[in-house]
C-alpha positions as CSV (number, residue, x, y, z in Angstrom):
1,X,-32.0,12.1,106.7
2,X,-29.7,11.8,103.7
3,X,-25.8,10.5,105.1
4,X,-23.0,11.4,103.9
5,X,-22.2,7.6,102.9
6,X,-25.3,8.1,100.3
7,X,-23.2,11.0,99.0
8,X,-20.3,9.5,98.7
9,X,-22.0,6.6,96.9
10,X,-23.8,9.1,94.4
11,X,-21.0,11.2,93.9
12,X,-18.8,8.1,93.1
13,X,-16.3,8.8,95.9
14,X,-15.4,7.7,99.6
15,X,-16.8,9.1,102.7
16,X,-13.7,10.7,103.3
17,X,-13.7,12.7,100.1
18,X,-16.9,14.1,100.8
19,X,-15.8,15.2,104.5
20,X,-13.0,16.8,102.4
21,X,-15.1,18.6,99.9
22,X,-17.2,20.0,103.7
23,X,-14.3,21.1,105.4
24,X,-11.7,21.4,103.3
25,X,-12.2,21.8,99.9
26,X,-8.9,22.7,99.0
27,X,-7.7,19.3,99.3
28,X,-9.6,18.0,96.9
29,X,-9.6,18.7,92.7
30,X,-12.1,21.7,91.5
31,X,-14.0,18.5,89.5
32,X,-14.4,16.1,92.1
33,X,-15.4,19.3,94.5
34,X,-18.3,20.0,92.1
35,X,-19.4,16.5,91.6
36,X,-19.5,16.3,95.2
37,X,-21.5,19.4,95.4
38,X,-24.3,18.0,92.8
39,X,-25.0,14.6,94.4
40,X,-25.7,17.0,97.7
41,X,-28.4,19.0,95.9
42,X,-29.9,16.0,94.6
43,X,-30.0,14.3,97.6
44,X,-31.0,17.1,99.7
45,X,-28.4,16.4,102.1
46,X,-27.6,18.8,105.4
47,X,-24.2,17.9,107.5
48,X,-25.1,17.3,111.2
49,X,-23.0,20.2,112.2
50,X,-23.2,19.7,116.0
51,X,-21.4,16.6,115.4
52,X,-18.7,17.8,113.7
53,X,-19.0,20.6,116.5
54,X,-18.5,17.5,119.0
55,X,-15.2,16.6,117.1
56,X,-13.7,19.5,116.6
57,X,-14.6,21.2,119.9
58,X,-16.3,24.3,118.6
59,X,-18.3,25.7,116.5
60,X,-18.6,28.8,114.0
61,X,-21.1,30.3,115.6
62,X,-20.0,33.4,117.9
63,X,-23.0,34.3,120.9
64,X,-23.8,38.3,120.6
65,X,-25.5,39.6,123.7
66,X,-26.6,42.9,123.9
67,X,-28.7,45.2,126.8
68,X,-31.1,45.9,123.7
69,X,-31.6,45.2,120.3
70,X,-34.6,48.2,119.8
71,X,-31.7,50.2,120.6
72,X,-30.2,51.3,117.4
73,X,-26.8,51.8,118.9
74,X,-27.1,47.9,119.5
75,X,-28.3,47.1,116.2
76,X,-26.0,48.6,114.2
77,X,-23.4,46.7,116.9
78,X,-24.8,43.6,115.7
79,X,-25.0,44.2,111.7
80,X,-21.1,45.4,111.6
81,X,-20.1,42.7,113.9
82,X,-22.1,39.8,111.3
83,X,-20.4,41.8,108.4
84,X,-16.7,41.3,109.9
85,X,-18.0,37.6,111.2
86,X,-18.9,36.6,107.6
87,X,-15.2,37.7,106.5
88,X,-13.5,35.7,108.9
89,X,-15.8,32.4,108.3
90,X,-17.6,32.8,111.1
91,X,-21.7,33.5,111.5
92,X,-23.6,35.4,114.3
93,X,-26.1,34.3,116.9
94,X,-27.8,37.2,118.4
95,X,-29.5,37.7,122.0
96,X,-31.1,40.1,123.6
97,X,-30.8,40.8,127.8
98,X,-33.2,44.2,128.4
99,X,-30.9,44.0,131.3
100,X,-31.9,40.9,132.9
101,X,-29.4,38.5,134.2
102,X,-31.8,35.4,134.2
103,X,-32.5,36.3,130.8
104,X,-28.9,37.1,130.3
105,X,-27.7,33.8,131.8
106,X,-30.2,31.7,129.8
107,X,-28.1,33.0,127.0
108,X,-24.8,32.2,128.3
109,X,-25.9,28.7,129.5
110,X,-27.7,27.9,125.6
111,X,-24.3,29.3,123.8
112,X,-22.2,27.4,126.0
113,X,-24.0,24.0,124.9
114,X,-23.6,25.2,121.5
115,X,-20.2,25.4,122.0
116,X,-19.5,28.7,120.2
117,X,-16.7,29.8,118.6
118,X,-16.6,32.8,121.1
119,X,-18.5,35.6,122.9
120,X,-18.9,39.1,122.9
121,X,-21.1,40.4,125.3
122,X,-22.7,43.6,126.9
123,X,-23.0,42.6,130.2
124,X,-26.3,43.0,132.6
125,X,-24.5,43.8,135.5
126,X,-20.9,43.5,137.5
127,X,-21.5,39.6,138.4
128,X,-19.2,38.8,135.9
129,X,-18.6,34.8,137.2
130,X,-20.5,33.1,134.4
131,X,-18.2,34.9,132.0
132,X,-15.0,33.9,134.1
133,X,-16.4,30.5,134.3
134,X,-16.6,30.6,130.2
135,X,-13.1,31.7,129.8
136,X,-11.6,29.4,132.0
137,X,-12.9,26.6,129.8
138,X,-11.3,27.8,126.6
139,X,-14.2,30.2,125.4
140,X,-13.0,34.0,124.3
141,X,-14.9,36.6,125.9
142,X,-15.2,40.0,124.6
143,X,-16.4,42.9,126.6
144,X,-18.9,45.0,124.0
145,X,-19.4,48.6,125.3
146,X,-18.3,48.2,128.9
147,X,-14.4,48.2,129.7
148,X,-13.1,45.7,130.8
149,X,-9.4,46.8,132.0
150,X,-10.1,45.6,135.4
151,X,-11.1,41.9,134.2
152,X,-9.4,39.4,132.3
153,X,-11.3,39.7,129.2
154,X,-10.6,41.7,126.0
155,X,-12.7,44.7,125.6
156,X,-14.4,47.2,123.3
157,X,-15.5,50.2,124.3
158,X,-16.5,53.9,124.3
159,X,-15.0,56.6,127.4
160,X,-18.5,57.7,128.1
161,X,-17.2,59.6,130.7
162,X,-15.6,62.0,128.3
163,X,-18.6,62.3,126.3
164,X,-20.7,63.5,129.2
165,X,-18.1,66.1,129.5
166,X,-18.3,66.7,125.6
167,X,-22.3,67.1,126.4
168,X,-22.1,69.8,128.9
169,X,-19.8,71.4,127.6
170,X,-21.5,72.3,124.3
171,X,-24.6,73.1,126.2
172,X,-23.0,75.9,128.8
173,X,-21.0,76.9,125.5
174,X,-24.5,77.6,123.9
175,X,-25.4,79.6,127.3
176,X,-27.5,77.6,129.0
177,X,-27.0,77.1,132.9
178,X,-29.7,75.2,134.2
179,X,-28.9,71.5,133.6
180,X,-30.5,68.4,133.6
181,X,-29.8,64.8,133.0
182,X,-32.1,62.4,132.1
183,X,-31.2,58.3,132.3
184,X,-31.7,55.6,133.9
185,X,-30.7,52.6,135.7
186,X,-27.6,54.2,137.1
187,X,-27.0,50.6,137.5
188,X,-25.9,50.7,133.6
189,X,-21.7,51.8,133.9
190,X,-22.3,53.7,130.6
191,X,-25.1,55.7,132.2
192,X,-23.1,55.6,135.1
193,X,-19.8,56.9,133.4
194,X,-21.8,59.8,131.6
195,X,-23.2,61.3,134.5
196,X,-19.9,61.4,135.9
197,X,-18.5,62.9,133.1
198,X,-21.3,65.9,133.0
199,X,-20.7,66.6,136.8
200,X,-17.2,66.7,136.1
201,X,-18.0,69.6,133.5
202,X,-20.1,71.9,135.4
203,X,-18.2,72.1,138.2
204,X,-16.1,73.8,135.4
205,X,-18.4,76.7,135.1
206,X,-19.6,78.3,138.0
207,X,-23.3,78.8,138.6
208,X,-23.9,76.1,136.3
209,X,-26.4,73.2,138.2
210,X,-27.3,69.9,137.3
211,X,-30.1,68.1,138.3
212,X,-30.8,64.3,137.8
213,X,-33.7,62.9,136.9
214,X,-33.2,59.2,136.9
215,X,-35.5,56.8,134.7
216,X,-36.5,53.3,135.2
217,X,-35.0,52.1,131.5
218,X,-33.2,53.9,129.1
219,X,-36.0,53.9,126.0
220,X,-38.3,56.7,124.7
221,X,-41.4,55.9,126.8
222,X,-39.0,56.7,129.9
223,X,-37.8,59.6,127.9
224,X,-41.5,60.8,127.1
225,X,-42.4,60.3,131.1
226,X,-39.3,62.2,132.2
227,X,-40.4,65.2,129.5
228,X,-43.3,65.8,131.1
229,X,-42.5,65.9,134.4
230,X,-39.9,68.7,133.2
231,X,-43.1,70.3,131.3
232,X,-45.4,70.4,134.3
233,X,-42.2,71.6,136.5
234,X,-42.4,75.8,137.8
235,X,-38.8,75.5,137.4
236,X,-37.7,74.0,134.2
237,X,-34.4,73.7,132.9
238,X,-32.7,75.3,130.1
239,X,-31.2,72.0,128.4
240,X,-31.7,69.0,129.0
241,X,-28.8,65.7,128.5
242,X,-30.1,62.8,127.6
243,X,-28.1,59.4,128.2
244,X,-29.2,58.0,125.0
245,X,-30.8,59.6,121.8
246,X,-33.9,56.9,122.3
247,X,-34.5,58.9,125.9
248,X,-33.8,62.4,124.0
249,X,-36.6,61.5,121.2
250,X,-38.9,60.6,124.2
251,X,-38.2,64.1,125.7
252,X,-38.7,66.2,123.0
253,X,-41.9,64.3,121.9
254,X,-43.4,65.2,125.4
255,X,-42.1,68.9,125.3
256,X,-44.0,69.7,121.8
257,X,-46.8,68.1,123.4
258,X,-46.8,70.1,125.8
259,X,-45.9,73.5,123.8
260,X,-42.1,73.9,125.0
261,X,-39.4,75.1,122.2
262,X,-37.0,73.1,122.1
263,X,-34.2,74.6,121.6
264,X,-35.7,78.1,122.2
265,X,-36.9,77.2,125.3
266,X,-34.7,74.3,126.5
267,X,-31.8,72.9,124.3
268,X,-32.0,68.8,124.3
269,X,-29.0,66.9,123.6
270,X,-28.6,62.9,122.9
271,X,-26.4,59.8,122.7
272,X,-25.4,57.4,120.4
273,X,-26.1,59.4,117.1
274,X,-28.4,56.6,115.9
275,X,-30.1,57.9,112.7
276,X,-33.6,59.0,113.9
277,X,-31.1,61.8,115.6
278,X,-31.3,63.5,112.3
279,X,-34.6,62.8,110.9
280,X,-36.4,64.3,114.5
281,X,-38.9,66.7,114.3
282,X,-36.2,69.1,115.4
283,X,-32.4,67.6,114.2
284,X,-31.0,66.7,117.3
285,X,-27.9,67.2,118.5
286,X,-25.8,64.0,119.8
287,X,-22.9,63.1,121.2
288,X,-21.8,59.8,118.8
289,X,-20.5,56.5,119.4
290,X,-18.5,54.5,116.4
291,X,-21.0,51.6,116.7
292,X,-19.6,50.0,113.5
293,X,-15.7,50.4,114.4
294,X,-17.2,48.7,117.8
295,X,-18.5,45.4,116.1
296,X,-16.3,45.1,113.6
297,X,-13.2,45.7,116.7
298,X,-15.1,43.0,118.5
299,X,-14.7,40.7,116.0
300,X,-11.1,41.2,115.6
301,X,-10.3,41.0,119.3
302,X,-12.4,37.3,119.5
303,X,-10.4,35.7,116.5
304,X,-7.1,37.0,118.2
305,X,-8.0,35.9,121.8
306,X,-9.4,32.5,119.7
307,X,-5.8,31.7,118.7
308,X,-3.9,32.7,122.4
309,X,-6.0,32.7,125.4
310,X,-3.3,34.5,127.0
311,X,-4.4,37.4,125.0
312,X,-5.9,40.3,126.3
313,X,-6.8,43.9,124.5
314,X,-8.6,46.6,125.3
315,X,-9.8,49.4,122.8
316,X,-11.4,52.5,124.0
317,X,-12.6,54.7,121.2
318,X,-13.6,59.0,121.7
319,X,-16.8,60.1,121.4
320,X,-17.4,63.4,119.3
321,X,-19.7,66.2,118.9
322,X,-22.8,66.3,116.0
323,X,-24.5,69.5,116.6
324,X,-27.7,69.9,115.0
325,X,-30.6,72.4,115.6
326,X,-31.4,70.9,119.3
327,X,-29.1,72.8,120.7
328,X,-28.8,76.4,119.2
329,X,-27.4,79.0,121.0
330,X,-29.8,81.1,123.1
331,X,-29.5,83.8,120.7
332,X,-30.0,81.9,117.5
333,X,-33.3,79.8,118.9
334,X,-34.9,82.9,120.0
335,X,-34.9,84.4,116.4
């Protein structure tokens, strides 16, 4: 391994210049920066960053951990929050739960020995200790998609409660009646939330039901089980909500299987708006969430709370409405 002193001595300059030209560049003149910079690439040289991490407490690195990076939702999450990371000095290390604490604490216990800059997580579950634990020692914590207005930590989120309204709505607007909701764990708070939010609409319109059909993960191989039980069902609704667009996919793969119109037969209806929303064999409609407003929001909220740990935010953004062709009114899909 190349030292720094080999540097120096290449470079023609101390050991402290060098350590200059690393972390502070703007201390030193543009020429000695440059020569400094050559005798590097000669030599091949790499800093030992986890001991300048040791010296100065932390690092660059911020911990992302999300339910589920083959979401979409989650991936786009992840991209803005890199983008906004990269502005602000700062690079992104990315895990991925599937909603399992141990997996989840593995994460928290490797980023913690890191000694990250700060982290924004999706969290498994409500045993929130670990986090606590984190931000008692110094460490920001930002709530990603889950409020957190009842904890100490910042947060950044979506009111998924109104968007199950905004979902069941629009489908008893298009005249359907017979409702159903497909999602799973209910364990998740933002499955949780929307199912709350679609009960709370039908009990606006009477003779309206809802009926839940809970799935074991929230992916589109639950989704494609979950469409054909509603296939082989005497029965069947006449729309379906979906508690994520990956789910909704799932379902309407299963009902062309299986030789139900969607929407003619039963109108389908998403969440999240990810892209293969648009591209499905039939448009579908979705109920979106800002996922790059999220990231980026994340971001901001971690370098604040970096410089005050007293500070605490929480930003809840609206869902909205993208019709497509899912959900057609009765009259319109029957043509």
């Amino acid at each position: 391994m190349v030292s720094m002193k080999e540097v120096a001595a290449t470079a023609g300059v101390s050991v402290g210049t060098v350590s200059n030209v690393l972390n502070a560049p703007d201390k030193v003149s543009p020429a000695t920066v440059a020569r400094v910079h050559t005798a590097i690439e000669k030599l091949g040289f790499v800093r030992n960053d986890a001991a300048r991490q040791l010296r100065a407490g932390r690092s660059r690195c911020v911990g992302l951990v999300v339910l589920d990076i083959g979401n979409p939702f989650f991936s786009d999450i992840a991209r803005a929050a890199e983008q906004r990371a990269a502005e602000n000095n700062l690079v992104v290390l990315l895990g991925s739960t599937d909603d399992d604490a141990d997996r989840e604490r593995l994460y928290l216990e490797t980023f913690d020995e890191q000694r990250v800059f700060g982290l924004l997580i999706s969290p498994s579950g409500d045993d929130l200790g670990r986090l606590r634990a984190l931000h008692q020692r110094g460490v920001p914590v930002i709530l990603v998609d889950r409020d957190g207005s009842d904890t100490p930590f910042s947060s950044v989120a979506v009111d998924d409660t109104a968007g199950g309204r905004i979902a069941v709505r629009h489908l008893c607007q298009t005249g359907r009646r017979r409702l159903a909701f497909v999602g799973g764990p209910l364990s998740l708070h933002q499955i949780a939330d929307r199912l709350a939010g679609a009960r709370s609409a039908i009990r606006e319109h009477p003779g309206a039901t809802l009926d839940l059909i809970e799935t074991t993960a929230p992916t589109v191989l639950a989704g494609r089980a979950a469409g054909e039980q509603i296939a082989d069902t005497a029965a069947r609704p006449d729309a379906i909500f979906c508690a994520n667009d990956l789910l909704a996919i799932g379902v309407l793969q299963a009902l062309t299987l299986r030789g139900v119109r969607v929407p003619a037969d039963i109108a389908l209806i998403g969440y999240d708006d990810i892209d293969f929303a648009q591209s499905a064999l039939v448009p579908l409609t979705s109920i979106r969430q800002p996922s790059n407003l999220i990231g980026t929001s994340a971001i901001d909220l971690l370098v604040a709370a970096a410089g005050n740990q007293s500070f605490v935010e929480h930003i809840s953004f609206q869902p909205t409405l993208v019709p497509r062709a899912s959900t057609e009114p009765h009259t319109a899909a029957e043509r």
